[in-house]
C-alpha positions in Angstrom: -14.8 49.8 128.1 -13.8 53.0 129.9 -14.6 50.8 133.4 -10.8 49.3 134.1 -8.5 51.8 132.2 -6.7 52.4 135.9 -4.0 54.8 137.2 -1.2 53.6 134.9 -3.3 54.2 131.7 -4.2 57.7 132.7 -0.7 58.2 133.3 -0.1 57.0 129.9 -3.0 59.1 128.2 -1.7 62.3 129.9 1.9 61.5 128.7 0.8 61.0 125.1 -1.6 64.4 125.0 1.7 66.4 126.6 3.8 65.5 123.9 1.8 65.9 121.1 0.0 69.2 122.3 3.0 70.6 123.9 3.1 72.3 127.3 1.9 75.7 126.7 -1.3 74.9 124.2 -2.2 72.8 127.4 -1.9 75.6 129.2 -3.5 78.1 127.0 -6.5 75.4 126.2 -7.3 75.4 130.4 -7.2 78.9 130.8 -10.1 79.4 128.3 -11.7 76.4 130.1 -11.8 78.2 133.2 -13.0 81.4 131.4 -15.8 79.5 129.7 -16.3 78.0 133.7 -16.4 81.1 134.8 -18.9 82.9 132.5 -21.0 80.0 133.0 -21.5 80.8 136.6 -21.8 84.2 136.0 -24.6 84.1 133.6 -26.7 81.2 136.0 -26.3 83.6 139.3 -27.4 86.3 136.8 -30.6 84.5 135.4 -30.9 83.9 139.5 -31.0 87.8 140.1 -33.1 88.2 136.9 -35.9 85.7 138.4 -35.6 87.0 141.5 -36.3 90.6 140.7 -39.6 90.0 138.3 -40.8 87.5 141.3 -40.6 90.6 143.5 -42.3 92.6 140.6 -44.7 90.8 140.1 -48.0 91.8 140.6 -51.2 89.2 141.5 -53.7 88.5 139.1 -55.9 86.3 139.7 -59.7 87.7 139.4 -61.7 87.7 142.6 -64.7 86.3 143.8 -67.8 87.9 142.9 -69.1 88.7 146.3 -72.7 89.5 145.1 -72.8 85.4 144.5 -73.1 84.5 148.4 
């Protein structure tokens, strides 16, 4: 449905939002969409740094062999 809406009805879609909306609750509405972007990265390259850290932390395990079994 979506597949042959082209340029023109874009055009037309983005006309139709800016007048009902109005310019400046546009406006307002990106700027907390880039917010929300932007704690979004933050918090991923924070779980990053997070996994990273215990990874280094972490200690190994695993039993050994019994050597006495040779």
């Amino acid at each position: 449905m979506l597949n042959n809406i082209g340029l023109p009805g874009l055009l037309l879609i983005a006309v139709v939002v800016l007048v009902l909306f109005g310019r400046g609750k546009i406006s307002s509405l990106m700027g907390e969409v880039g917010k929300g972007i932007t704690a979004f990265k933050k918090g991923v390259s924070d779980g990053q740094k997070e996994l990273e850290d215990s990874a280094e932390n972490a200690r190994d395990v695993t039993p050994e062999e019994d050597k006495t079994k040779v």
